[in-house]
C-alpha angles and dihedrals in degrees: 000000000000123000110229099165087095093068082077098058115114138190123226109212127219107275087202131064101222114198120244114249106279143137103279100173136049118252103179107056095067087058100056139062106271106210075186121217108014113213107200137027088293153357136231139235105211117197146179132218127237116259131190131213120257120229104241108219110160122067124241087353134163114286102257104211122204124199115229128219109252102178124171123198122196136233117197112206129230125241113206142160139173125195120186110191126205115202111243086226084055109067096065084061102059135064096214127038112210085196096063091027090061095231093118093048087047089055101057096047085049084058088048094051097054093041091062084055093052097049093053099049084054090053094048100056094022139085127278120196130219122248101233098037091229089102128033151340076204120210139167104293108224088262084072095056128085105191129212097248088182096291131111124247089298133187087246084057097051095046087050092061094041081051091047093047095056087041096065094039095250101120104093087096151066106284123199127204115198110219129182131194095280089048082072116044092058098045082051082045097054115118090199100060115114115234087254078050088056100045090045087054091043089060089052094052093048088048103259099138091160082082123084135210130184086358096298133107104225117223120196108236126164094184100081125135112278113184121164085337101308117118122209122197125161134234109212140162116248101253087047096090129041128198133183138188116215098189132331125189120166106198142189115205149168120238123205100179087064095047094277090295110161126246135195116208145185128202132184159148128208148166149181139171127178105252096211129006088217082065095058131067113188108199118190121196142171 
């Protein structure tokens, strides 16, 4: 005999639209220097050079003047936007409307949020031109740089870029260290970690970045460079990187030339550009 109970069966769809995992905030701009709202095509990064007394050694002589170095770098800002339409004949049709329920707009800030990051880890390990073309382009000297050497993201590196970070001077602020999944599975992996090591790397992990190991404040960041299985992530002080927003304005709007379907849209411009390479350590590991 056929069961045909079954026929009357029904399904009861999801009345929410959950996000897929993904990075929502920004963890990067925190981190960095903000110059704020940004007003032209670009913005500059203005330094002075480092001077030393002269010994005076002759009495009521003559003023001995010495030039200092003014140099100015330049960040050009980005310009970005992002629209996500939703067909007018389409919203009868569902049970729940990502335009009024706010998914599609968290989505796009979402977006927003990971490409500043973006922006400033480039920044960080990339190359920053001068403004008048006479110095620069400026990029990490190979001081700057830990190499992978065939080894994964170890105590002894850490400790290099802390050491390279006094040596230059650069250590009177807070300092952040970038670290991905694979970070820390090999910090949790070192034989060499002291149990106070293990239980410093055990807070990162949970989150707790208020915490601090090895002088550096450790920021969770999945975006870091991958090429031929070796990852590349960057230590930096706080003022060695500068970032600036130009404008921002997240819409919804209705368009009549599409038949009045909604769209959700993000607009933006953004910039950053590393201030000093003494201020930036790039590590590399596999």
């Amino acid at each position: 005999m056929t069961d045909t109970v079954t026929r009357q069966f029904v399904t009861q769809f999801d009345s929410s639209l959950r996000l897929l995992a993904q990075q929502k905030d920004s963890r990067l701009r925190a981190t960095v220097f903000d110059r704020g709202t940004i007003e032209g095509a670009s913005f500059t990064i203005n330094n002075l050079g480092a001077v030393e007394m002269d010994e005076n050694v002759t009495r009521h002589g003559d003023t001995i003047w010495s030039d200092i170095d003014h140099t100015a770098r330049t960040v050009p800002m980005r310009d970005f936007f992002k629209a996500l339409p939703l067909d007018k004949a389409d919203i009868p049709k569902m049970k729940v409307n990502p335009v009024t329920g706010g998914q599609y707009m968290q989505q796009l800030v979402a977006a927003r949020n990971r490409k500043i990051d973006d922006i400033i880890f480039a920044a960080a390990l990339g190359t920053i031109n001068s403004v008048d073309g006479t110095t620069g382009p400026y990029t990490l000297p190979a001081g700057q740089i830990i190499a992978a050497g065939g080894t994964g993201l170890t105590k002894a590196k850490i400790i290099q870029a802390r050491a390279i970070f006094r040596a230059n001077e650069t250590d009177d602020e807070e300092l952040f260290f970038l670290w991905d999944s694979l970070a820390m599975t090999q910090i949790l992996s070192d034989t060499t970690l002291t149990s106070a090591d293990f239980m410093a790397g055990k807070m990162i992990q949970e989150g707790n970045i208020a915490n601090k190991w090895l002088g550096f404040t450790w920021i969770p960041y999945e975006r870091t460079t991958v090429a031929g299985g070796v990852h590349t992530t960057a230590a930096y002080a706080k003022s060695a990187i500068h970032f600036g927003m130009g404008f921002e304005e997240g819409s919804v709007d209705k368009r009549p030339d599409k038949k009045n379907s909604l769209q959700v849209s993000m607009a933006g411009s953004y910039g950053a550009g590393r201030q000093d390479e003494k201020k930036v350590v790039q590590v590399s590991f596999q």
